[in-house]
Structure formats: C-alpha cells, structure tokens
C-alpha positions in Angstrom: 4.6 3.1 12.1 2.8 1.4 14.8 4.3 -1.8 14.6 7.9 -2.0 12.9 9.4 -5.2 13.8 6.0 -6.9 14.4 5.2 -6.3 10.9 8.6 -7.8 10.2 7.8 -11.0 11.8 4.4 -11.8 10.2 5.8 -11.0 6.4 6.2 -14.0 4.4 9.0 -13.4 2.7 11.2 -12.5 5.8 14.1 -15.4 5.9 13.8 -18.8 7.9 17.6 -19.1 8.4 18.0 -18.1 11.6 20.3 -18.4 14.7 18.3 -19.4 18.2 18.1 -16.5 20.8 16.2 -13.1 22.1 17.1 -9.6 21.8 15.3 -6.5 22.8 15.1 -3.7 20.7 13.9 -0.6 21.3 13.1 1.7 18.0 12.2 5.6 18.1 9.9 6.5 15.0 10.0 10.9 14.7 7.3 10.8 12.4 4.9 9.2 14.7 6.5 10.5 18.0 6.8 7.1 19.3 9.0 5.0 21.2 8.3 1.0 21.2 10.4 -2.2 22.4 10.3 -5.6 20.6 11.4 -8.8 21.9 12.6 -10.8 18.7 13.0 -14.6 19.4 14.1 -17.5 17.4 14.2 -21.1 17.8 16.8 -23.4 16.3 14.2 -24.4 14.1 13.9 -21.7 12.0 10.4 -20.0 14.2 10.4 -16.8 15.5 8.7 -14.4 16.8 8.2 -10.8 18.2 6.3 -9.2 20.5 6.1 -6.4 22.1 8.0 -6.4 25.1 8.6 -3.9 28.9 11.8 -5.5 29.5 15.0 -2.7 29.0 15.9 -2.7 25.9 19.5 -4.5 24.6 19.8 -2.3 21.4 18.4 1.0 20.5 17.4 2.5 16.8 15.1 4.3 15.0 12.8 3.0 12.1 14.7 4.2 9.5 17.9 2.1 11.1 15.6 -0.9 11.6 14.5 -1.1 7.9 18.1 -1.5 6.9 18.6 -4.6 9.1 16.0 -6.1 7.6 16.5 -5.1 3.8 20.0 -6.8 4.6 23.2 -6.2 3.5 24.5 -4.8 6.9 25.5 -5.7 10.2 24.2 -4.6 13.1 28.0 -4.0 14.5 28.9 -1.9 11.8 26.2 0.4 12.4 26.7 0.4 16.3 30.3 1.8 15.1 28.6 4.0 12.6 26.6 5.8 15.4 23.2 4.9 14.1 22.3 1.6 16.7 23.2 2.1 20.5 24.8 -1.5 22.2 22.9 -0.9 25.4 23.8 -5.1 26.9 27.6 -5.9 26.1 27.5 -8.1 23.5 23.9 -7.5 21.9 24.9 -6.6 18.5 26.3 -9.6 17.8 23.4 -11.8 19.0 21.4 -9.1 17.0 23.3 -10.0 14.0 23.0 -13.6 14.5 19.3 -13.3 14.9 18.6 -11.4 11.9 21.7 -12.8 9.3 20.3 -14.8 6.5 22.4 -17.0 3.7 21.2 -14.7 0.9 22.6 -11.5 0.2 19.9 -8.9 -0.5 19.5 -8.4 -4.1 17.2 -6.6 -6.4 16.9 -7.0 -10.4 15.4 -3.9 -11.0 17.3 -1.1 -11.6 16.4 2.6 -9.8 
C-alpha cells in the first residue's frame, strides 16, 4: 500500500461534501513495513486534496483503520475511544471527522 490516502483523494467516487480544513495523518501499513504521513485538505468548496506531508502527524492509524473511515459509517472519535486511532493534537478527531463526514450513509445492495 504505497499510497493509502493519496489513492483516496484521486477516486472519483470519493464524496464532495466536505467541511474546510487540514489534518495530518500518519498510517502504519504491517504488510508493507511502512510508515507514511498525509496532509488531507479541503476547501469550502468541496476541493481537496492530499499529499504527502513531514509535518508531525495530528492522528495516527494503520491502513486497515484508514479504510474504515473512508468506507464510512464511523467516526473518527469513536474509534480514538475504541483504541484503534491515536488523537496525537487535542481536538484532531473531530476536525478529522469533519473532513471526512459525508451526507450519505455508506450502503451496499449486494448482499455478502
């Protein structure tokens, strides 16, 4: 997984509805024994983007975690309380959850 949330930003269907600000993440991936940060920014117009960032991180995950937030259907806070996403900036998993909250709950018509 060489680029998890840059992937993220560049897919088509990812949702417009977003709040304006920046948060860094930092994601661990154990498969490919790699740490990376992003820098996720979005404009009050909808636009984001994310790149890959130096700057200390605000929230740390893994790739596992970070697929979740953007399959939707969770907060970020609940999984800072579950253990699985680390609030390293006061405050940062609710800008996270602001950045990355959409109108539409996730929803799938197939059944597994």
């Amino acid at each position: 997984m060489s680029q998890p949330l840059g992937s993220l930003a560049t897919t088509s269907s990812a949702p417009a509805e977003r709040a304006a600000g920046r948060v860094v993440f930092e994601v661990s991936d154990r498969t490919a024994a790699t740490v990376q940060r992003w820098a996720l920014e979005a404009g009050t117009d909808g636009t984001g983007r994310c790149t890959p960032t130096v700057y200390e991180p605000d929230l740390t995950m893994d790739a596992g975690t970070l697929g979740s937030l953007y399959l939707g259907g969770v907060c970020v806070p609940r999984l800072v309380a579950a253990g699985l996403v680390t609030e390293v900036r006061l405050g940062a998993a609710a800008r996270a959850d602001l950045l990355l909250r959409t109108a539409r709950s996730p929803w799938n018509a197939d059944a597994f």
